[in-house]
C-alpha positions as CSV (number, residue, x, y, z in Angstrom):
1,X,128.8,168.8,106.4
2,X,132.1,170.2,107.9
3,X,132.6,172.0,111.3
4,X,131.6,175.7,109.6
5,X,130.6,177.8,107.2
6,X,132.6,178.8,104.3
7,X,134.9,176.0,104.5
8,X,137.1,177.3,101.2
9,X,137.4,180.7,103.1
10,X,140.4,182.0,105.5
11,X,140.0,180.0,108.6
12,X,139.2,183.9,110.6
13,X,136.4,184.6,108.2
14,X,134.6,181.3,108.1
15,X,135.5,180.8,112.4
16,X,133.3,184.1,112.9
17,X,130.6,184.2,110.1
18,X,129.7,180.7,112.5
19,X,129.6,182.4,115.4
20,X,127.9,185.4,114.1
21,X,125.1,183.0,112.7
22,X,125.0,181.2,115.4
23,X,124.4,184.7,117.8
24,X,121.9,185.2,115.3
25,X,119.9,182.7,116.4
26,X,120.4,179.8,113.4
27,X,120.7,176.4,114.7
28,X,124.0,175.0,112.7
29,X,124.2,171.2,112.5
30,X,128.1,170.5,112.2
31,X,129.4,167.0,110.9
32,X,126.0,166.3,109.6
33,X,124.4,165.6,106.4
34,X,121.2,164.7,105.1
35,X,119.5,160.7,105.2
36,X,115.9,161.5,103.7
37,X,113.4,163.5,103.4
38,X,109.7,162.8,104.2
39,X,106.7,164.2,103.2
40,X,103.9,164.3,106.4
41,X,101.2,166.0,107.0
42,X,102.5,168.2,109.2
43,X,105.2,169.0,106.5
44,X,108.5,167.6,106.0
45,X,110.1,165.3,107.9
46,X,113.8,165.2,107.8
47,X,116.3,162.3,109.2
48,X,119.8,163.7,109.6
49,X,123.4,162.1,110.3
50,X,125.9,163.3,112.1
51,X,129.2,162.2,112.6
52,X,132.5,163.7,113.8
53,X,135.0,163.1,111.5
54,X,138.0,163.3,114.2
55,X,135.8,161.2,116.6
56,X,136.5,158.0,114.1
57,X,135.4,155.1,117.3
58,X,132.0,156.9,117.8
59,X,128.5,155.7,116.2
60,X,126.8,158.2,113.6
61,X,124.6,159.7,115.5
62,X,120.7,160.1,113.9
63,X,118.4,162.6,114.5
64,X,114.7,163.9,113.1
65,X,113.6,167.1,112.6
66,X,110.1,167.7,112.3
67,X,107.1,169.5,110.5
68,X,109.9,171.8,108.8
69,X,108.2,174.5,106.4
70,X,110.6,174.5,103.5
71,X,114.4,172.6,103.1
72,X,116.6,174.5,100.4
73,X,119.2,172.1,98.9
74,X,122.4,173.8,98.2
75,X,124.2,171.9,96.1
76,X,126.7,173.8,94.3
77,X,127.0,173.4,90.5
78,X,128.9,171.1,88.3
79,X,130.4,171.6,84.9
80,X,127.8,170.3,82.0
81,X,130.3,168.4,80.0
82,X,129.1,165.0,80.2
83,X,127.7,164.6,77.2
84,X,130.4,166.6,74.5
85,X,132.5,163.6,74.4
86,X,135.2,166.0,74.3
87,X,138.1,163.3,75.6
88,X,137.2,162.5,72.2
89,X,138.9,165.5,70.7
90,X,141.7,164.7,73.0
91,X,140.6,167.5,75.9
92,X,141.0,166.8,79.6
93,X,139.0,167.1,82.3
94,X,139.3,166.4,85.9
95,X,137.6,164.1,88.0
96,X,134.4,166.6,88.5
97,X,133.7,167.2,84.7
98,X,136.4,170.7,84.7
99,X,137.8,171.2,82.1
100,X,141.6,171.4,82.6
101,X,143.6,174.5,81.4
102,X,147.0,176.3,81.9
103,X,147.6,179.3,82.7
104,X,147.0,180.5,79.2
105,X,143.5,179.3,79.4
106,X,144.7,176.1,76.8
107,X,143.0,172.4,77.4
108,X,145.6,169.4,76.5
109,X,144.3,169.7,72.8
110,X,146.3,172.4,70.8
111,X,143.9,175.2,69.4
112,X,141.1,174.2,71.5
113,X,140.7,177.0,74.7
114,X,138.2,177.4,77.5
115,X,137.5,179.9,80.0
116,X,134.3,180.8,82.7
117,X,133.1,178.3,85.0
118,X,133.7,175.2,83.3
119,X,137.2,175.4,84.3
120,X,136.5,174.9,88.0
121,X,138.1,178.2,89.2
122,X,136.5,181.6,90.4
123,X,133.0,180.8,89.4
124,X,132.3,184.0,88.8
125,X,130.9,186.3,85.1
126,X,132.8,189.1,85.3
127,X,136.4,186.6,86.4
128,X,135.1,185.1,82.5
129,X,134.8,188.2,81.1
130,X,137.8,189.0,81.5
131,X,139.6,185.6,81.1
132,X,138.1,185.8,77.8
133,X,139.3,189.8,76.5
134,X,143.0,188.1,77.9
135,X,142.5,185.4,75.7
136,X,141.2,187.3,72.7
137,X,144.2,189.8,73.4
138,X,146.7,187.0,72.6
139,X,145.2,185.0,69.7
140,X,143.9,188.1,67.9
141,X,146.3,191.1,68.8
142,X,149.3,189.7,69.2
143,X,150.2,189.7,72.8
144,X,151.8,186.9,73.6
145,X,152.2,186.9,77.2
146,X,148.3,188.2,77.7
147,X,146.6,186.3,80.4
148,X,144.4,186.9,83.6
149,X,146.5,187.2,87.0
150,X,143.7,184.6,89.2
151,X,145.6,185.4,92.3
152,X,143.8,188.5,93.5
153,X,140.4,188.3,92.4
154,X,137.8,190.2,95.0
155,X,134.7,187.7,96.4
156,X,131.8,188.9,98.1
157,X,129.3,186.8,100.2
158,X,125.8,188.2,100.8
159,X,125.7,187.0,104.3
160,X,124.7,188.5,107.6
161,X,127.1,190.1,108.1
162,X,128.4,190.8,104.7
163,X,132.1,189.3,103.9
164,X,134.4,190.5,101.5
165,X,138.0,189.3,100.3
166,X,140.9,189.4,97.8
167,X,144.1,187.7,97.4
168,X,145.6,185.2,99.3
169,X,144.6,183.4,102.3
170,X,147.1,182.9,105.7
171,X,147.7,179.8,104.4
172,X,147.9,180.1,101.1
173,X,150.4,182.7,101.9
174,X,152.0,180.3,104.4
175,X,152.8,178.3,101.7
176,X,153.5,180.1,98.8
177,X,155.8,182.2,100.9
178,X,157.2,180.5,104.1
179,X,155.8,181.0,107.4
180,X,158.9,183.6,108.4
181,X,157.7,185.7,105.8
182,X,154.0,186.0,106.3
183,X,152.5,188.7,108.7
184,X,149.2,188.8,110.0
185,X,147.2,191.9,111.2
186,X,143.8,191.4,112.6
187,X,141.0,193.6,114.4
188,X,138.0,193.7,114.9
189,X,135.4,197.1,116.0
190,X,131.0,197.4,116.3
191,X,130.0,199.2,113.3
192,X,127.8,202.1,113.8
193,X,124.9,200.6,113.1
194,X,125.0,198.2,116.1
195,X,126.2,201.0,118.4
196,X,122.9,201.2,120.2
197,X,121.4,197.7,119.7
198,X,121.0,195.0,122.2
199,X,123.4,192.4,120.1
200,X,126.3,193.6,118.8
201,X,127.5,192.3,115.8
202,X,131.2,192.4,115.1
203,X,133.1,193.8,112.2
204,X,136.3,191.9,111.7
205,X,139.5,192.9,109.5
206,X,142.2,190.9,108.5
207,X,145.4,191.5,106.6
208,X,148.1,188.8,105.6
């Protein structure tokens, strides 16, 4: 639905993992988002929309793919909240069902705490792990100032080629810093195991 991959990553990381998929062979449809799907006899038929976002005077454009084998609908997850009522208890939640916290993991309703995914940040089991032993430091063992620093948290994506990263992004930095006080350092080498192949496939490092 956007111009690339990764859209929440550093602008280097999600730039190349496009490329790379797109040397790979995969046909990425940018701008573009699903209309329907069909089911022929040939298999599915699928009507897509696509419409540049920067281009705001030109017509959506539609096109049809067909006889496709499977379509895999990616659609994220949302917090299961719904139906608690919890706004009730006098707990807030954002527009997406999160429910909100500080940094101390507290909602808006005193003695009431969450942690994990329905928050809405870093998604991850072992990030809720240890949000929760933070949490159970300070309420059971006395340390008042215990909480999780979320600001360096590694992430991994299982792509081709693999993608790792932890702490801040350039512009995050940028930001959070000033501009005059953010460095960048990037390069980029063919691993070993492409040394003899046909198609290289890059291996790119950056540091802010």
């Amino acid at each position: 639905r956007q111009t690339g991959v990764l859209r929440n990553f550093d602008s280097f990381i999600s730039t190349n993992c496009t490329k790379e998929l797109q040397n790979s062979g995969i046909d990425l449809w940018k701008n573009t988002q699903v209309r329907s799907v069909r089911k022929m006899d040939q298999g599915l038929e699928v009507t897509l929309v696509t419409k540049d976002p920067e281009k705001k005077n030109d017509e959506e454009k539609i096109s049809t793919i067909q006889e496709v084998d499977c379509l895999l609908w990616a659609i994220g997850r949302q917090p299961n909240t719904s139906g608690l009522d919890i706004g009730e208890m006098g707990v807030d939640t954002d527009e997406r069902g999160h429910i909100i916290v500080d940094e101390f993991q507290n909602t808006s309703r005193s003695g009431i705490y969450a942690v994990g995914d329905v928050c809405g940040k870093a998604l991850l089991t072992p990030v809720a792990i240890a949000a929760g032993r933070k949490l159970a430091h300070r309420l059971f063992e006395g340390k008042k100032d215990s909480k999780l620093d979320y600001s360096s948290i590694p992430t991994v994506v299982f792509s081709h080629p693999p993608i790792g990263t932890v702490g801040l992004t350039e512009d995050e930095a940028i930001k959070s810093r000033g501009k005059e006080n953010v460095k960048i350092y990037k390069t980029s080498f063919t691993p070993t195991y492409h040394a003899i192949t046909s198609r290289k496939s890059q291996c790119i490092l950056k540091l802010v």
